[in-house]
C-alpha positions in Angstrom: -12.5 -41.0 -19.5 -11.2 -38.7 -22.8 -8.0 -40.1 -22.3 -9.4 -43.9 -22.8 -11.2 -42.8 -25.4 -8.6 -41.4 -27.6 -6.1 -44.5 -26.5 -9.4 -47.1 -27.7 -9.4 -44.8 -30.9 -5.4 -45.2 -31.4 -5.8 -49.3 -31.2 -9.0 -49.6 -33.5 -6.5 -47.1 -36.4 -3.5 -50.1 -35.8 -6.0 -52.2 -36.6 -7.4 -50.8 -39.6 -3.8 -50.5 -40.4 -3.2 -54.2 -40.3 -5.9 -54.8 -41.9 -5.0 -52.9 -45.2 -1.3 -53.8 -45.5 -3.1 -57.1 -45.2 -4.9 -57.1 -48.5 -2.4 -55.0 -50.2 -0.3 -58.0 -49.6 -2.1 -59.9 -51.3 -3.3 -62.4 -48.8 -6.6 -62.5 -46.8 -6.5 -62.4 -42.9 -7.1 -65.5 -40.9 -10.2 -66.4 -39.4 -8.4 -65.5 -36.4 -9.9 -62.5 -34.7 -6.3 -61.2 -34.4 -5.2 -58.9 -37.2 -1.4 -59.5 -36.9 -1.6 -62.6 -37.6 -1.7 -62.3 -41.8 2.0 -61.1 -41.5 3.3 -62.6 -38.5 3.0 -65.9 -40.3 5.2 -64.7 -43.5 8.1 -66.7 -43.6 10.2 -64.1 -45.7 12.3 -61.4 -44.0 11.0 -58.6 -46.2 10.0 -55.3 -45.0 6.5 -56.6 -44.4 7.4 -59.4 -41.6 9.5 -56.5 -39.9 6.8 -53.4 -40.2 4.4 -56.4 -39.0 7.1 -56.6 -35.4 7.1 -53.4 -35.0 3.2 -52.6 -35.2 2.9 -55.7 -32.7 5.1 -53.7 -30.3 3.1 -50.5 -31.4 -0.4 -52.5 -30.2 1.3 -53.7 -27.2 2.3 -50.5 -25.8 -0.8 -48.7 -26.6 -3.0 -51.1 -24.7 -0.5 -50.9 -21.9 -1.0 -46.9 -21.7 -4.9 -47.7 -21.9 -5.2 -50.0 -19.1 -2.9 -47.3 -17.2 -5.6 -44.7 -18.4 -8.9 -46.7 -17.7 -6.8 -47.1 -14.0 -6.3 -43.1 -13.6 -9.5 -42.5 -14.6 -11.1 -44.9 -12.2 -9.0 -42.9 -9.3 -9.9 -39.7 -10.2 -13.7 -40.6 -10.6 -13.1 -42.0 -7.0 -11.6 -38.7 -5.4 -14.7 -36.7 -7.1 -17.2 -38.8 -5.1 -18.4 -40.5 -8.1 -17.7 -43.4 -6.0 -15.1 -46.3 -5.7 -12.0 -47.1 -8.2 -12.6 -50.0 -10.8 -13.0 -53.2 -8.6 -14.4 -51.8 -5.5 -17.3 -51.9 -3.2 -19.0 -48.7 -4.7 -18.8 -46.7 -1.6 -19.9 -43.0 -2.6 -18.3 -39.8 -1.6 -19.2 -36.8 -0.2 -22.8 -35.6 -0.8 -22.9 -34.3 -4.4 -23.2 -29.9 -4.2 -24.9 -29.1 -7.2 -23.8 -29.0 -10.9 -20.4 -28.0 -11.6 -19.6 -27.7 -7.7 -21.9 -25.3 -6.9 -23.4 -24.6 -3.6 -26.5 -26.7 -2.5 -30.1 -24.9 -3.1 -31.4 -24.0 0.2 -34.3 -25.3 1.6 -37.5 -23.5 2.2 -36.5 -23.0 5.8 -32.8 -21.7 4.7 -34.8 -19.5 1.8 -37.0 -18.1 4.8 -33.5 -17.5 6.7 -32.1 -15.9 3.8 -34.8 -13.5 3.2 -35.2 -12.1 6.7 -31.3 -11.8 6.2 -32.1 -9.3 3.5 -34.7 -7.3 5.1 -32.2 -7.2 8.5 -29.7 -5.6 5.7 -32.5 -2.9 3.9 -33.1 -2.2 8.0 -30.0 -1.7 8.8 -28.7 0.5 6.0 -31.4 2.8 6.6 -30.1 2.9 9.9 -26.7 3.8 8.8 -27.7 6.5 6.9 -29.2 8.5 9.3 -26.7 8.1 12.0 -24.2 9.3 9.4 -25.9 12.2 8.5 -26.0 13.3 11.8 -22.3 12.4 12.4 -21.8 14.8 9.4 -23.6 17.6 10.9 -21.6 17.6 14.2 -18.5 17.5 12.1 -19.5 20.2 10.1 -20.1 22.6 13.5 -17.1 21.2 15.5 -15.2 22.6 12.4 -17.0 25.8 11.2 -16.5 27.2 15.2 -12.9 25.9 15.3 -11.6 27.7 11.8 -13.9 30.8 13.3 -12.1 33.6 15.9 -9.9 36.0 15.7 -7.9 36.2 12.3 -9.7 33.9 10.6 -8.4 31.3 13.6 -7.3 28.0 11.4 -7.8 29.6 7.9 -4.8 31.6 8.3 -2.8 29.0 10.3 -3.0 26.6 7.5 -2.1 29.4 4.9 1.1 30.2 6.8 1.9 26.7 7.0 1.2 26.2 3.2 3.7 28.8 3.1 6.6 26.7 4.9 5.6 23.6 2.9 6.0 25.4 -0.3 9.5 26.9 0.6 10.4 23.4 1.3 9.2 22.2 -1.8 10.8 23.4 -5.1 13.0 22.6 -8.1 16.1 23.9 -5.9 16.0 21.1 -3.5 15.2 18.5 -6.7 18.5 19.7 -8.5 20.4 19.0 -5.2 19.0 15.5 -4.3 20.7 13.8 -7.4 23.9 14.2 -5.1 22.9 12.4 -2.2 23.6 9.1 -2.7 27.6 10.1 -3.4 27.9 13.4 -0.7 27.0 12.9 3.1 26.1 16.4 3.7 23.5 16.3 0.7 21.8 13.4 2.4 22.2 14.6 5.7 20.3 17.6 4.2 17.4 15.4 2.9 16.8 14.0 6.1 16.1 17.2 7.6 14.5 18.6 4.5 11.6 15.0 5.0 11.2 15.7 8.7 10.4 19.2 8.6 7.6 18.4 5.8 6.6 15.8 8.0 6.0 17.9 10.6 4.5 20.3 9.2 2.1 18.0 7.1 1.0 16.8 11.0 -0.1 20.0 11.9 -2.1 20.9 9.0 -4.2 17.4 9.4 -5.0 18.2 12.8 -6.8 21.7 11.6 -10.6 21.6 9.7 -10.6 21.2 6.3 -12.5 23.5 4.8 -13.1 22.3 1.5 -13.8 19.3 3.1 -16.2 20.6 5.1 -18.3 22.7 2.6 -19.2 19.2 0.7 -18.1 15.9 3.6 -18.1 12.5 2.8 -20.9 10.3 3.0 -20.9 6.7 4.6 -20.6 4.0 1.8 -22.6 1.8 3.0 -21.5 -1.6 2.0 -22.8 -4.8 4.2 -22.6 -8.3 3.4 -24.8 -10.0 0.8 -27.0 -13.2 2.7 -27.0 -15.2 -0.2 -23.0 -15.3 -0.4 -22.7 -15.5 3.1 -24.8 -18.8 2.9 -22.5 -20.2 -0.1 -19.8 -19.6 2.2 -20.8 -21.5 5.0 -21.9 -24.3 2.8 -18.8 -24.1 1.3 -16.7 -24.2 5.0 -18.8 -26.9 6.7 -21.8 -28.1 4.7 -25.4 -26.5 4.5 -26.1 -24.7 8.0 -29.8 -24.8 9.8 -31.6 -21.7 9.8 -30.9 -21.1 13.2 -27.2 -21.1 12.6 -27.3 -19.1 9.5 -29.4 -16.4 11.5 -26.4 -16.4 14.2 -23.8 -16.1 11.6 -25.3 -13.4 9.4 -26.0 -11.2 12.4 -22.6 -11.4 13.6 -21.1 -10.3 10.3 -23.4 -7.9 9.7 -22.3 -6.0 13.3 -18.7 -6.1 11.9 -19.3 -4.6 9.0 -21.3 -1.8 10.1 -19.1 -1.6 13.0 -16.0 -1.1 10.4 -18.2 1.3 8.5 -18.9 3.5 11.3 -15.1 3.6 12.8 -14.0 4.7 9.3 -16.3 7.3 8.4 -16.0 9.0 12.3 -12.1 8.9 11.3 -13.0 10.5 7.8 -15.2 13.4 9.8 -12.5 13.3 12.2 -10.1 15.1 9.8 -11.9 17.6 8.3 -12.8 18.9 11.8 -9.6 18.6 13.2 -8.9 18.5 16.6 -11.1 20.7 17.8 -8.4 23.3 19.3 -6.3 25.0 16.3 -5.4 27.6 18.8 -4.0 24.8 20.6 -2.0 23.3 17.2 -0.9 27.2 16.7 0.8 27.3 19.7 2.2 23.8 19.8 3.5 24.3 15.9 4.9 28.1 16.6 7.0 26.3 19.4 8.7 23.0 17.2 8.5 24.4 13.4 11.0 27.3 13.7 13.8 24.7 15.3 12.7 22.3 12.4 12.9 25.1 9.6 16.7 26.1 11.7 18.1 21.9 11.0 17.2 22.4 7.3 18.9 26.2 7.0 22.0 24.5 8.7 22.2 21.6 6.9 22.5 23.7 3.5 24.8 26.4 5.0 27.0 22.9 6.1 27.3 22.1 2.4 28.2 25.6 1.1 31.0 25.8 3.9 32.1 22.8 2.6 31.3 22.6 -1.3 34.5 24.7 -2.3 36.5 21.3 -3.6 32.8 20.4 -5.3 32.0 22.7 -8.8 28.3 21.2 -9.2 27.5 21.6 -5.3 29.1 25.6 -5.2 27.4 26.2 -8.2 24.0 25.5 -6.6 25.1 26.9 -3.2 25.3 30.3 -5.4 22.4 30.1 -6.9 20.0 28.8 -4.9 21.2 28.8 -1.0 20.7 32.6 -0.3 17.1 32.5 -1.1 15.9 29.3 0.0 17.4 30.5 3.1 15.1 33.4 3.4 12.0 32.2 1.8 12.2 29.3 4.7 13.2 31.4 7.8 10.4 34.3 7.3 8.0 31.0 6.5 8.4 29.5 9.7 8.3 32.9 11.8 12.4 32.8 12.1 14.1 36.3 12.5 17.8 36.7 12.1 19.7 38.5 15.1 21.2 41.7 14.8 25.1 41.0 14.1 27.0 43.2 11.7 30.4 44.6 11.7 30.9 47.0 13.9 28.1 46.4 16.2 28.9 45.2 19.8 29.5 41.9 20.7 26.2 40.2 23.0 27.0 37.2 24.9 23.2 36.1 24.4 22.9 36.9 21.2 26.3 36.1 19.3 29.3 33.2 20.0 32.8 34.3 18.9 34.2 31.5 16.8 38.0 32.8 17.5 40.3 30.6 19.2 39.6 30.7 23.3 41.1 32.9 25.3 43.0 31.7 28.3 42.0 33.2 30.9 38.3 33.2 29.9 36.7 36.7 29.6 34.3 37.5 32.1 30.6 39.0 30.3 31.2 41.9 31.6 34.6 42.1 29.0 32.5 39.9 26.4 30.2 43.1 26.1 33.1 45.3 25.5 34.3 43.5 22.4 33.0 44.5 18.8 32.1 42.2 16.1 34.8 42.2 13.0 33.2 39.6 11.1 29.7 37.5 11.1 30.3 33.8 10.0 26.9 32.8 10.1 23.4 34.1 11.3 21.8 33.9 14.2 18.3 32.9 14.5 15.6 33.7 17.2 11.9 32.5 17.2 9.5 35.3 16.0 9.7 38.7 14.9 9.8 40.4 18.3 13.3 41.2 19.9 12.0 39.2 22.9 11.6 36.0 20.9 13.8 33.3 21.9 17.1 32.7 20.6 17.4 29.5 19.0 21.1 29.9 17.5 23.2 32.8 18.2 24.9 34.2 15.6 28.8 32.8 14.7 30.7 36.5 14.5 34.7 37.1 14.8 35.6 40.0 17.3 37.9 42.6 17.8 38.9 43.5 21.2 
């Protein structure tokens, strides 16, 4: 409708227009109720008879865009359900929804609906908060006797593994990652740098948090509102009767508080852990050390092979020797005797020398002496009975 407006608006100015260049000619207009037609009947060529042609073919296009207009307008009032286009039986749409759109008002038996809706929703938060308070408590006691026992039990678990994280952690390995999208053995060393601080990260989750547990989370109880919940079924398939609003709401409110309570068990879940950190100790003494070994490797790969590279020797010699040590005595590794000098032991050391042909029996293995230790050997633990899990690369004399 604006856009008829405005093009009725355009046609009355032409007018006017005519109208004045009328009288400024000097001549009054015909009787005729057509305003044109005190120029169009000039019979000089002057630059009135040709502005008076060209405003005719102004006027004519302008009430062609207005019929075009009224036409569009006429459609779209027919799409709103204001009923038919211009011309037609006056069929109406869809039921009207309120002003501006808006959802229907709901009758008294919908209000009724609505209201017991809410008191369902006071009820049922209640209901929530009590069952996660008591959720809470078990949480709390689950992890309070798992973090208790002997050395602290899980306290000093965690600390040791905060240890390991932090060694793994650092400005060192920072400087060194700049280089691994140009040197294979840098990224190679990444890779084993992220899974070892993966695995680490899952075995401190699975212990109880302790700050956690001295202040836990409460449920945030947050269930859906009846009144939208109505708008939105009006808005999906028209108004719905009491009954099936009633149906509806009770179904959404069991999902909700059936999401709530899944997420907050999960959110107790890891402050207390698993239940067993005696049971997480033993399972992380037995894969961390072998994790902690790839990442020692990897960097002892790159200073064996850095010599050609100033930048990656350069950090080699600053950096390698005691990020070595901070992360083997982290994750419980202890280097195997092997020094010059010392006898050579099959279990403990591999000779790096060319073979021999025929192969040395053990027997002559333990007879040799170790002239020079290419690498470390690491075993699992502190005690000499810990298990080996690389033996030491050495060069022997026979």
């Amino acid at each position: 409708m604006v856009f008829v407006i405005g093009a009725t608006v355009v046609i009355a100015a032409v007018n006017l227009l005519f109208v004045l260049l009328i009288l400024l000619g000097g001549r009054q207009p015909a009787a005729s109720s057509d305003p044109f037609e005190g120029l169009s009947s000039r019979d000089d060529e002057g630059p009135a008879a040709e502005l008076a042609g060209k405003l005719a073919s102004l006027r004519e296009r302008v009430n062609e865009q207005g019929e075009r207009l009224a036409s569009l307008a006429g459609a779209v009032k027919a799409l709103q359900g204001g009923g038919g286009p211009a011309g037609g039986d006056g069929a109406s749409g869809p039921a009207p929804t309120g002003a501006a759109g808006a959802p229907p008002e709901p009758s008294d038996e919908q209000l009724a609906a609505i209201e017991a809706a809410r008191a369902e929703v006071d009820a049922r938060s209640e209901a929530l908060r009590q069952e996660a308070a008591g959720m809470r408590d078990a949480a709390v006691e689950a992890g309070r006797q798992a973090a208790s026992g002997p050395d602290e039990g899980a306290a000093a678990f965690r600390g040791r593994l905060e240890g390991l994280r932090s060694a793994l952690e650092g400005e060192a390995f920072a400087e060194i990652e700049a280089f691994a999208g140009e040197e294979e053995l840098v990224g190679a060393l990444m890779g084993k740098l992220g899974e070892c601080r993966e695995a680490v990260d899952s075995f401190a989750a699975r212990l109880p948090d302790a700050a956690g547990l001295a202040d836990p989370p409460a449920m945030r109880i947050e269930l859906p509102d009846p009144r939208a919940e109505f708008d939105a079924a009006c808005a999906e398939g028209g108004p719905p009767s009491a009954e099936a609003f009633a149906a509806r709401f009770a179904a959404a409110l069991d999902q909700a508080a059936g999401r709530l309570r899944a997420d907050h068990a999960a959110a107790l879940e890891r402050l207390s852990g698993d239940g067993d950190p005696a049971a997480v100790e033993k399972e992380a003494t037995s894969a961390l050390p072998a994790a902690a070994l790839a990442v020692i490797t990897a960097m002892e790969d790159i200073e064996e092979q850095c010599v050609s590279h100033e930048a990656l020797d350069a950090w080699c010699g600053r950096h390698l020797r005691a990020l070595r040590s901070a992360i083997s005595e982290a994750a419980g590794l202890a280097e195997v005797p092997a020094a010059k000098g010392e006898p050579f032991d099959p279990e403990l050391h591999r000779n790096v020398a060319a073979p021999a042909d025929p192969e040395p029996t053990e027997d002559e293995q333990r007879g040799w002496r170790i002239r020079e230790v290419i690498r470390p050997g690491y075993r699992a633990g502190s005690a000499a009975e810990g298990e080996c899990l690389r033996p030491a690369q050495v060069k022997v004399a026979a």
